[in-house]
N, C-alpha and C positions, 0 to 999 in steps of 0.2 A: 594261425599264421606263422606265429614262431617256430613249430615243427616242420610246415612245410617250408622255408628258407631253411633251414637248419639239413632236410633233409636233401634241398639241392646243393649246400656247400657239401655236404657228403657227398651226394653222387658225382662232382666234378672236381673233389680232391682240393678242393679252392686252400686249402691251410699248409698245402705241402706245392701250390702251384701256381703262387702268387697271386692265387684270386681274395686272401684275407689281408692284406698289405695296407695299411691306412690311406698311405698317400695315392695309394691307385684307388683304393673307395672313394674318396674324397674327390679326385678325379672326374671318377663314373657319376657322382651323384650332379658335381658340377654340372654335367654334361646333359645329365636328366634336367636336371631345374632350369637349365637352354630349351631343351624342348619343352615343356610345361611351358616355356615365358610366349615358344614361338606358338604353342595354342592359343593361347590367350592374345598374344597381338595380333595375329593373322587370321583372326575369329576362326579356327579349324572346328568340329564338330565335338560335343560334349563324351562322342566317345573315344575319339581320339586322346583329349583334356584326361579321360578318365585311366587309358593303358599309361599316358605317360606318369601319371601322377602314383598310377598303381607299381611301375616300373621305382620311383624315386623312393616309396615304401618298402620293398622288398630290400633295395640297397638298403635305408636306413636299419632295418629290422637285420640284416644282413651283418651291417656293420658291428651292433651287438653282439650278435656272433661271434665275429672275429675278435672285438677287443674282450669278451667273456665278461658282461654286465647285464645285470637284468635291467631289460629295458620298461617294462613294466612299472617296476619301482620306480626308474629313474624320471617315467612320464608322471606319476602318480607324485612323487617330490615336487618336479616342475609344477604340474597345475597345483599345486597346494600354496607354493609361492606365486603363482603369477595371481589365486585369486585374493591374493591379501593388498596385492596391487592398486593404486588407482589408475584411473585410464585421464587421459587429458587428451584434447584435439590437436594435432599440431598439422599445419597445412590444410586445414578442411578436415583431418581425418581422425578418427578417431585411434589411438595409441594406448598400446599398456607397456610401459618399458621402468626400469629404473631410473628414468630422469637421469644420469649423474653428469652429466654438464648443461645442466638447463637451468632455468631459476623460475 
């Protein structure tokens, strides 16, 4: 996956034509996680759910890219800390977070 986003910011020059810019990533992703939200409210079809969601990974994986971070590691660090976590219910649901203003 990382070769082939790597190889569409090559083919459309994205590092020389503001297609690697944080705050337009950030942007784009926003805008993806809109559409994911409007699958899921507006019950759209699972493969609908599946292009948008597939669309908001390429950005993520993308974004790597541009800031020059392995993202792999950086998942591999997160789930390392998020399993040392405990989970607790808050609302009916179930949560892993750091608590830090909760008791």
């Amino acid at each position: 996956m990382l070769d082939a986003v790597q190889a569409f910011h090559a083919k459309h020059d994205f590092k020389n034509t503001g297609g690697e810019e944080m705050a337009y990533r950030v942007a784009l992703m926003a805008e993806e996680l809109g559409e994911i939200s409007a699958c899921v409210t507006k019950g759209k079809s699972r493969a609908a759910l599946s292009e948008e969601v597939a669309d908001l990974m390429i950005l993520l994986i993308g974004t790597a890219v541009a800031a020059d971070f392995d993202l792999r590691e950086a998942f591999w660090n997160k789930m390392d800390t998020l399993m040392q976590r405990e989970a607790r219910m808050v609302n009916g649901r179930i949560r892993v977070s750091e608590f830090r203003d909760m008791s």
